[in-house]
C-alpha positions as CSV (number, residue, x, y, z in Angstrom):
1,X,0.0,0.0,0.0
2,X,1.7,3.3,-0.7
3,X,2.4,5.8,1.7
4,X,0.1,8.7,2.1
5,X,3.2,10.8,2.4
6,X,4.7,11.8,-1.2
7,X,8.3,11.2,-1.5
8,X,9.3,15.0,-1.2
9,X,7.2,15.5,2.1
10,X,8.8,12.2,3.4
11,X,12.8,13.0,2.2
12,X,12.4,16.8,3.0
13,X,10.9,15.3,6.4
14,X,13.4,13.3,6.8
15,X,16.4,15.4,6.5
16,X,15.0,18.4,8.7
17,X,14.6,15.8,11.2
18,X,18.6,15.0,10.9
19,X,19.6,18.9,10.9
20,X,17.7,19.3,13.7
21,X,19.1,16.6,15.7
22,X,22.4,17.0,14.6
23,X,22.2,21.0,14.8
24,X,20.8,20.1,18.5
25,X,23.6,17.8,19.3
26,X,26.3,20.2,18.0
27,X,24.8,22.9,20.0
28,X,24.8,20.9,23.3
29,X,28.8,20.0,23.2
30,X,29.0,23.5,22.0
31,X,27.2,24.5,24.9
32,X,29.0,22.4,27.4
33,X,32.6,23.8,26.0
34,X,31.5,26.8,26.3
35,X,30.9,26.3,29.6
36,X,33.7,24.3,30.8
37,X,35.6,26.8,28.6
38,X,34.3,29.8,30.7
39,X,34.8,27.7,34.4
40,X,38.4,26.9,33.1
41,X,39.2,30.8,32.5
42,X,37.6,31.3,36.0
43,X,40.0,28.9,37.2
44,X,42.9,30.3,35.9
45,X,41.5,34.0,36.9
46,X,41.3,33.0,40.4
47,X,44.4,31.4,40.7
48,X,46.5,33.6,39.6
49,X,44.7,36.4,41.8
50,X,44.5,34.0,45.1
51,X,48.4,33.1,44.4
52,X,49.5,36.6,43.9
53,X,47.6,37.9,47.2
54,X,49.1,35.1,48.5
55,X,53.0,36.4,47.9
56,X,51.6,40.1,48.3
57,X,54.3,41.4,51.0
58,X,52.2,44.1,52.9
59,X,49.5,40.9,53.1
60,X,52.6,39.1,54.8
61,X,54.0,41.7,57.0
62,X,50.3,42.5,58.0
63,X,49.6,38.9,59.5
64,X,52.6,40.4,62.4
65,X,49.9,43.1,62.9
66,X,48.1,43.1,66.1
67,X,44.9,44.3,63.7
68,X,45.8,42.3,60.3
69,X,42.1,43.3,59.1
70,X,43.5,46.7,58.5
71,X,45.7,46.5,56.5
72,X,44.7,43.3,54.5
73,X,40.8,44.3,54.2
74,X,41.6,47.3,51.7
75,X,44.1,45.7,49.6
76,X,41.7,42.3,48.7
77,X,38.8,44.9,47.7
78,X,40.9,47.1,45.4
79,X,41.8,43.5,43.9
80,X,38.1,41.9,44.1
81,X,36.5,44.5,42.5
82,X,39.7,45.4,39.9
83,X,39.5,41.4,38.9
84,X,35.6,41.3,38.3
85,X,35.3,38.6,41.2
86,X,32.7,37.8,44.0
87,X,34.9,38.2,47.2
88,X,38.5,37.4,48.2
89,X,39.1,36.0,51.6
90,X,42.2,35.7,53.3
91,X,42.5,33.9,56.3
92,X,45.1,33.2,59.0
93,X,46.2,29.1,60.4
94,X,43.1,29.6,62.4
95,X,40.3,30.0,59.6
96,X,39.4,33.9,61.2
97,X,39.2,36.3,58.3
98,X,41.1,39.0,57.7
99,X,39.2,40.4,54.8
100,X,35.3,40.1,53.3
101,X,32.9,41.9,51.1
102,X,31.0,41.8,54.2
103,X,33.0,43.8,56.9
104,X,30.9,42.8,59.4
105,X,31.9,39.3,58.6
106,X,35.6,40.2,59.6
107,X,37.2,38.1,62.6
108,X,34.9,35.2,62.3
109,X,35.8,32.0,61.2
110,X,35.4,31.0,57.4
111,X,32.2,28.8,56.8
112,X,34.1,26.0,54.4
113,X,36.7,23.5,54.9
114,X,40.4,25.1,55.3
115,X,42.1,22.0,55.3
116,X,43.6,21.3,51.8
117,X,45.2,24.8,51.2
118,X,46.4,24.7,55.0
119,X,48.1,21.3,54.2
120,X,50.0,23.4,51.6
121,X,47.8,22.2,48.6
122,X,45.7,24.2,46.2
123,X,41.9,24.0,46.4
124,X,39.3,24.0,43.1
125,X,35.7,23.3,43.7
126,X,32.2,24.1,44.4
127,X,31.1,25.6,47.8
128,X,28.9,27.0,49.4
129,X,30.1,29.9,51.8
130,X,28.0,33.1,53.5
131,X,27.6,34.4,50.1
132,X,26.2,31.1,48.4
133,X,27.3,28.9,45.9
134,X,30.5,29.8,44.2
135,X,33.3,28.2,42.0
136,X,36.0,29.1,44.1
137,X,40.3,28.4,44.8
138,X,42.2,28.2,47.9
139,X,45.9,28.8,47.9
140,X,48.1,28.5,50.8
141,X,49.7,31.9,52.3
142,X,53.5,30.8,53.5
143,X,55.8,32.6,55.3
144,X,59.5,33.3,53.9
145,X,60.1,30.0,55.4
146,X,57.4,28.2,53.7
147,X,55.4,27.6,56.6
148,X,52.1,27.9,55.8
149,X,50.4,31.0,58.3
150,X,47.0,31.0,56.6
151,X,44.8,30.7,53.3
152,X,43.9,33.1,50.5
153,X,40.1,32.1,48.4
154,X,38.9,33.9,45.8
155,X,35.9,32.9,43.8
156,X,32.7,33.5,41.6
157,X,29.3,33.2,42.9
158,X,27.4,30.0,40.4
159,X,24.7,32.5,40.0
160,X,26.8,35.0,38.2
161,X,28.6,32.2,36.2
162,X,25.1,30.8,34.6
163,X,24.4,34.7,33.7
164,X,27.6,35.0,31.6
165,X,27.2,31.7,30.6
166,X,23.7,32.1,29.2
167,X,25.2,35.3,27.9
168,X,27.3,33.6,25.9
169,X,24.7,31.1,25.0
170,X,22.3,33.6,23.2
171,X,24.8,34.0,19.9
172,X,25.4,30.2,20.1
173,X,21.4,29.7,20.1
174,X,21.4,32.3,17.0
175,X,23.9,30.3,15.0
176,X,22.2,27.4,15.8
177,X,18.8,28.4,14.3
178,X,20.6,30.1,12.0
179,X,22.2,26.5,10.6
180,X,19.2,25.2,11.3
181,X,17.1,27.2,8.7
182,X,20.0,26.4,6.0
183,X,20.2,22.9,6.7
184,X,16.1,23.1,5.8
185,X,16.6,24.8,2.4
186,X,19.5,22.7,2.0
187,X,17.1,19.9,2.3
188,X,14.5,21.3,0.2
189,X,17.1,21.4,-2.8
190,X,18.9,18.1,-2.6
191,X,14.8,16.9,-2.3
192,X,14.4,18.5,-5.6
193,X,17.4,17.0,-7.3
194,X,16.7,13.8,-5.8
195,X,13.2,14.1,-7.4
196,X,14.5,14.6,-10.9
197,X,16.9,12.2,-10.7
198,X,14.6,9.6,-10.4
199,X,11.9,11.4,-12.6
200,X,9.2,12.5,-10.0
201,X,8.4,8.9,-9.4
202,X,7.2,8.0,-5.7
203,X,8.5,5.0,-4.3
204,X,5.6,2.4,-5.0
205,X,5.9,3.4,-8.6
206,X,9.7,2.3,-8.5
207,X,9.2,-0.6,-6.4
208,X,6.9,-1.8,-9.6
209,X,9.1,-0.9,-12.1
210,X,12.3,-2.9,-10.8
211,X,9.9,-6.0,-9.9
212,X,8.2,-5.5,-13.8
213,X,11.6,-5.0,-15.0
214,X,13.1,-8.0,-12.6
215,X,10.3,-10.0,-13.8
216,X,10.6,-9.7,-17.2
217,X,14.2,-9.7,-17.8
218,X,14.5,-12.9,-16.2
219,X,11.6,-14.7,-17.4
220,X,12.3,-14.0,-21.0
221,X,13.9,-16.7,-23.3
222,X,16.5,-14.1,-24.8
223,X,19.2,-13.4,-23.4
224,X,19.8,-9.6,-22.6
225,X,23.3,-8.2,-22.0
226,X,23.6,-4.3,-21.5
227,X,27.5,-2.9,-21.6
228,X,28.5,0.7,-20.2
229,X,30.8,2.8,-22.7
230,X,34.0,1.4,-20.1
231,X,33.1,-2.1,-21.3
232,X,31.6,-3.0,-18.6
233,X,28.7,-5.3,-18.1
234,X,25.9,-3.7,-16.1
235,X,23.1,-5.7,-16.8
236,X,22.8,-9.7,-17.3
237,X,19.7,-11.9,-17.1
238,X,19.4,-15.4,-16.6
239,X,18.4,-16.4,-20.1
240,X,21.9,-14.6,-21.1
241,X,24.2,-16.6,-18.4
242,X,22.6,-19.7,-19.8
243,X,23.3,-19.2,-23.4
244,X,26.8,-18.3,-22.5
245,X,27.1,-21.3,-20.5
246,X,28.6,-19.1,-17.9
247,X,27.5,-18.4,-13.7
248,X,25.1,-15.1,-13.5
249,X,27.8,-13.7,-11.1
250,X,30.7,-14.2,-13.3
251,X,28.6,-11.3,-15.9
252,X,27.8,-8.7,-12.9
253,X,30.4,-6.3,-13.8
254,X,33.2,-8.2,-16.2
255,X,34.6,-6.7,-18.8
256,X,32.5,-7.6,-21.8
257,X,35.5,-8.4,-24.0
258,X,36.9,-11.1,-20.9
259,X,33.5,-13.0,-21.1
260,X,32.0,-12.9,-24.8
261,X,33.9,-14.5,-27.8
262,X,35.3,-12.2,-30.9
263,X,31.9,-12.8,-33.0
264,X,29.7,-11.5,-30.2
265,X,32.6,-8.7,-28.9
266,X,32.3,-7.9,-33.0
267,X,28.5,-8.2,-33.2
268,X,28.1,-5.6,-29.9
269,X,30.9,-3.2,-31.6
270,X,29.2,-2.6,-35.1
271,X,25.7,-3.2,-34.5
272,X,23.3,-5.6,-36.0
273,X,19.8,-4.8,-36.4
274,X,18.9,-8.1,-38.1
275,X,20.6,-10.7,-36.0
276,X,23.4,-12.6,-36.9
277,X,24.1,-16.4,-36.7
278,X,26.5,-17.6,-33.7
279,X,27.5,-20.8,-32.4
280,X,28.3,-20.4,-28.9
281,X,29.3,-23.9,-27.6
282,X,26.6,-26.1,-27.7
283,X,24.3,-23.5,-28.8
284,X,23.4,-21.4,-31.9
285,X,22.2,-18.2,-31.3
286,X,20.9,-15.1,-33.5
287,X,23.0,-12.1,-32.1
288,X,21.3,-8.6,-32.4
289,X,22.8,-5.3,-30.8
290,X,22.4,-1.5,-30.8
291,X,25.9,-1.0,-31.5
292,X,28.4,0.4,-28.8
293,X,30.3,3.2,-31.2
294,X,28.5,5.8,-32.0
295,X,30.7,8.3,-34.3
296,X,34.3,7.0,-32.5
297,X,32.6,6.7,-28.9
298,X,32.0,4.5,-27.1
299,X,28.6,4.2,-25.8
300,X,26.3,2.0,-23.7
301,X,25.0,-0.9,-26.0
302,X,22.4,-3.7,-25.6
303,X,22.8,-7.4,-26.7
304,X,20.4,-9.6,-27.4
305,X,20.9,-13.4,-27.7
306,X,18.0,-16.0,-29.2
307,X,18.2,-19.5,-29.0
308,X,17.8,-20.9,-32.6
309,X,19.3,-24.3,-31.3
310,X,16.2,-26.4,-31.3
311,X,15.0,-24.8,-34.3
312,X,18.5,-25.8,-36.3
313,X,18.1,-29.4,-34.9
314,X,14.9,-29.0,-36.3
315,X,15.6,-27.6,-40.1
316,X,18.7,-30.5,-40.4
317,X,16.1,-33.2,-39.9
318,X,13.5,-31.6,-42.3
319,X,16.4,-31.0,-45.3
320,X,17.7,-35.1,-43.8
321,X,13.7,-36.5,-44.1
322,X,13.9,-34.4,-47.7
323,X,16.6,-35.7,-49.0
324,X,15.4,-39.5,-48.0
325,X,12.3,-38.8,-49.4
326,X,13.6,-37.3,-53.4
327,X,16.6,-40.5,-53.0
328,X,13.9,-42.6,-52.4
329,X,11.9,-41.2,-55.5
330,X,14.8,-40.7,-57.5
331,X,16.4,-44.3,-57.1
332,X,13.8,-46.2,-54.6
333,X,9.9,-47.2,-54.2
334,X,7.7,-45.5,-52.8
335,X,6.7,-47.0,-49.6
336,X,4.0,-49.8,-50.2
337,X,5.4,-50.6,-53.9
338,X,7.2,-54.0,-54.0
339,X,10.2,-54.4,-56.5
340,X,8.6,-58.2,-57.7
341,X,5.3,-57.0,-58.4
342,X,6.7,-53.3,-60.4
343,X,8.8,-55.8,-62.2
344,X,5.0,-57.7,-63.6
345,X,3.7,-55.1,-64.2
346,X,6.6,-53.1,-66.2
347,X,6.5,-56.6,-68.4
348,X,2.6,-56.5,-69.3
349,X,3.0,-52.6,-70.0
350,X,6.1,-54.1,-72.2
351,X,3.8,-56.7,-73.8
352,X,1.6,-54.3,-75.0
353,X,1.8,-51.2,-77.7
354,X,0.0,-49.2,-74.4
355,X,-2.9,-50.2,-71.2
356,X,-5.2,-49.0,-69.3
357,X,-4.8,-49.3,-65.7
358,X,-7.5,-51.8,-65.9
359,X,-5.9,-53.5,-68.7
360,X,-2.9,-54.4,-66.7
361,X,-5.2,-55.3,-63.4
362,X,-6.9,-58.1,-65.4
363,X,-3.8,-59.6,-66.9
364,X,-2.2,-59.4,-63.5
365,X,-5.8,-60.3,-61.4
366,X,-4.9,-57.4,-59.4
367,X,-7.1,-54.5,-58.4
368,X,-7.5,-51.3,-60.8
369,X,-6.2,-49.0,-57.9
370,X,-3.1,-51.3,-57.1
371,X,-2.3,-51.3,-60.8
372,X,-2.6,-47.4,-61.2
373,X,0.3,-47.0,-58.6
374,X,2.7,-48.9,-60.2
375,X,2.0,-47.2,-63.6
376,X,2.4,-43.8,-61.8
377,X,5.6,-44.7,-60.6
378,X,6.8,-46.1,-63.9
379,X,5.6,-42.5,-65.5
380,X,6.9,-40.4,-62.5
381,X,10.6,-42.5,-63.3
382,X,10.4,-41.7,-66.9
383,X,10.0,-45.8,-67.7
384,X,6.4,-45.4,-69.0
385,X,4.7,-42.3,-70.7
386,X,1.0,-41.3,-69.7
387,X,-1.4,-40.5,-72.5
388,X,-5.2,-39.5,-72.7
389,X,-7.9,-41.6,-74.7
390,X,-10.6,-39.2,-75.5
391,X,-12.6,-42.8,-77.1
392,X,-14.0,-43.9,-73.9
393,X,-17.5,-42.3,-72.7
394,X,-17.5,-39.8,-69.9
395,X,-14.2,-38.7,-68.9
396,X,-11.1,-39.2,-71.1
397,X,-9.1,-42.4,-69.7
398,X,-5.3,-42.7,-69.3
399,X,-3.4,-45.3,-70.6
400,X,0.4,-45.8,-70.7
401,X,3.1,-47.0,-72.6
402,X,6.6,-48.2,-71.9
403,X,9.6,-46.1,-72.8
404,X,11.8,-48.9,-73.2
405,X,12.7,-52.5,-72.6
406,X,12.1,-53.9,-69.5
C-alpha cells in the first residue's frame, strides 16, 4: 500500500529531522565547552589572583599586625573589584578572616573546609560559603620559610557564572537556528534533485518498475546483455548466463571483451539490427545489438541473444527427411510398392503397344487401384509415358506405354 506521504514531504521530512538533531547535538557540546571553557578561564583567573595575594608582602607583614584586618581588608577589595570577582578572603592558620565583602563578617571563622590549602595544597571546587554557591580556589599563604600562616580564596558566585554563561549562550542559540534554517533549504534542494533524478516517481511506482523489470528480464527466453561505454557489463539476465554457459555472477560487472567470444565482442561493436548467426558452444544463437560506437565513442550498448538451437536441430532433420524422401523417389519405391510385383507389371506394359490401368489389373488379377500406382511410378521414373484416350464415354481415360525395354 503506498504511503500517504509523497516522496518529497517524506525526504524533506526526513532530513529536517537530521539537521535538527544534529544542529541540537552540535549545539549541546558547544554548549557544554562553552561552559567548561568559561569555568576553566575562571579557574585560571582565580588562581593567579589568590596566588599573587598570597606572595603580596604588605599581606605578609600585616599577619605580624596586632589588627591584620586593616591592613589586608583594603588591599583584597581594590583587587576583588579590579578582577571582576565575588569576594576574596584571606584567612590566618586559624580559619578567622582578615578580609570580606562583608566587613561585618571580619574576625569570624570561614564557613568551608580550610584544610587542603592549610596542608599546603591548592583548592578548586564548588562551595557553598556566607555568600552562596560559588566556583571558588584556595591557595596556601607561606611565610618566607614556607610555613604555611593562613589561606587566600577567591571565587565566583554559580549565579553570576550561569548569567555570563547564558550570555554567551544567546549568539550560540542564533547560529544554531541560523544552521538550522539552511540545513532546511538545504534539504528542500537536494529533495528537488533527488526528485528529478529519479523522474518525479514516488517510491511504489519504482518498487513496480524494478519487480516489472526483474520479472521480465529474467523470465524471458533471450538473453539480454547491457554494456557501459568502459566495457563494462551492467546488466545480465538469466536467459543470457545460460546461453553463455557461464555463472550469472561471473557477468555482474566483467569486462565484456573477458567474457564474450570475438563474433559476439564484434556483433556488440558494429551493431546488427537483423541478427546474426552464432555458435556459442553447444548453442546457436541469432545475435542482435544497438551497436556500442557511436561516431568513435563508445557508448552503452544492448545485446540480445535467441536461442535458434532447437530450431536448427529441427531444419537438419527436415532438409535429412527431404533428402530421404527425393533418394527414395529418385532411385527407390515408394513406400508400399514392391520391386517383384513393379517388375510384372513393367513386363505386361512391355507386352503391349500401351494399357489401361484396368488392362494391366486383369492380366495381372490385381485390383485397378493397385495397378494405377505402379503405372504412376513407372511414368513419374520416366520408364512409361501417360497419355489421354478421348474414345472412352465420360471422362477421357489414361493409358500408358513403356519407354523402353524392361
Amino acid at each position: 500500500m503506498a504511503s500517504k506521504m509523497t516522496l518529497r514531504v517524506q525526504l524533506l521530512a526526513l532530513q529536517a529531522l537530521i539537521v535538527f538533531l544534529v544542529t541540537l547535538a552540535t549545539g549541546i557540546v558547544a554548549g557544554a565547552l562553552q561552559e567548561q571553557a568559561l569555568r576553566e578561564a575562571y579557574k585560571d583567573r582565580m588562581q593567579a589572583v589568590a596566588q599573587s595575594i598570597a606572595a603580596l608582602p604588605p599581606v605578609l607583614d600585616a599577619f605580624d599586625d596586632v589588627d591584620p584586618a586593616t591592613a589586608i581588608q583594603p588591599i583584597a577589595e581594590v583587587i576583588r573589584e579590579a578582577s571582576d570577582l565575588a569576594y576574596v578572603v584571606v584567612a590566618n592558620a586559624d580559619g578567622i578572616r582578615y578580609s570580606h565583602p562583608n566587613p561585618d563578617r571580619i574576625g569570624e571563622r570561614v564557613s568551608t573546609d580550610p584544610s587542603v590549602p592549610l596542608s599546603g595544597e591548592i583548592y578548586v571546587g564548588t562551595q557553598t560559603g556566607t555568600l552562596g554557591t560559588s566556583w571558588r580556589v584556595k591557595v596556601p599563604i607561606r611565610e618566607d620559610e614556607g610555613e604555611v600562616i593562613g589561606t587566600a580564596s577567591v571565587g565566583i558566585l554559580e549565579s553570576e557564572l550561569n548569567e555570563e554563561f547564558t550570555a554567551n549562550l544567546t549568539w550560540l542559540i542564533s547560529a544554531m537556528l541560523a544552521a538550522a534554517v539552511l540545513g532546511v533549504f538545504g534539504s528542500a534542494w537536494v529533495t528537488s534533485v533527488i526528485r528529478r533524478r529519479i523522474y518525479r516517481l514516488e517510491p511504489h511506482q519504482i518498487a513496480a518498475l524494478v519487480k516489472n523489470q526483474e520479472t521480465t528480464l529474467h523470465r524471458l527466453s533471450e538473453g539480454v546483455i547491457t554494456v557501459n561505454g568502459a566495457g563494462r557489463i551492467t546488466l545480465a539476465n538469466d536467459a543470457a548466463a545460460r546461453l553463455l554457459e557461464k555463472d550469472a555472477g561471473d557477468l555482474d560487472d566483467a569486462v565484456a571483451a573477458d567474457v564474450l567470444d570475438d563474433e559476439l565482442l564484434d556483433v556488440l561493436r558494429v551493431g546488427e539490427n537483423e541478427g546474426r548467426p552464432v555458435i556459442v558452444g553447444s548453442h546457436v544463437l541469432v545475435a542482435r545489438s544497438t551497436g556500442s560506437r557511436v561516431d568513435g565513442t563508445d557508448v552503452e550498448a544492448t545485446l540480445l541473444l535467441r536461442d535458434h538451437t532447437e530450431l536448427h536441430d529441427v531444419v537438419q532433420r527436415v532438409e535429412a527427411a527431404d533428402a530421404i524422401i527425393a533418394f527414395r523417389q529418385r532411385f527407390g519405391l515408394p513406400k508400399g510398392l514392391s520391386p517383384e510385383t513393379l517388375d510384372r507389371i513393367s513386363s505386361a506394359l512391355a507386352a503391349r503397344p500401351d494399357a489401361s490401368a484396368t488392362d494391366i489389373g486383369d492380366d495381372l488379377t490385381i485390383s485397378r487401384v493397385s495397378a494405377r500406382r505402379y503405372l504412376e511410378h513407372l511414368a513419374s521414373t520416366g520408364r512409361a509415358v501417360r497419355t489421354l484416350d478421348y474414345t472412352t464415354k465420360g471422362r477421357p481415360g489414361t493409358r500408358y506405354r513403356a519407354t523402353g525395354p524392361v
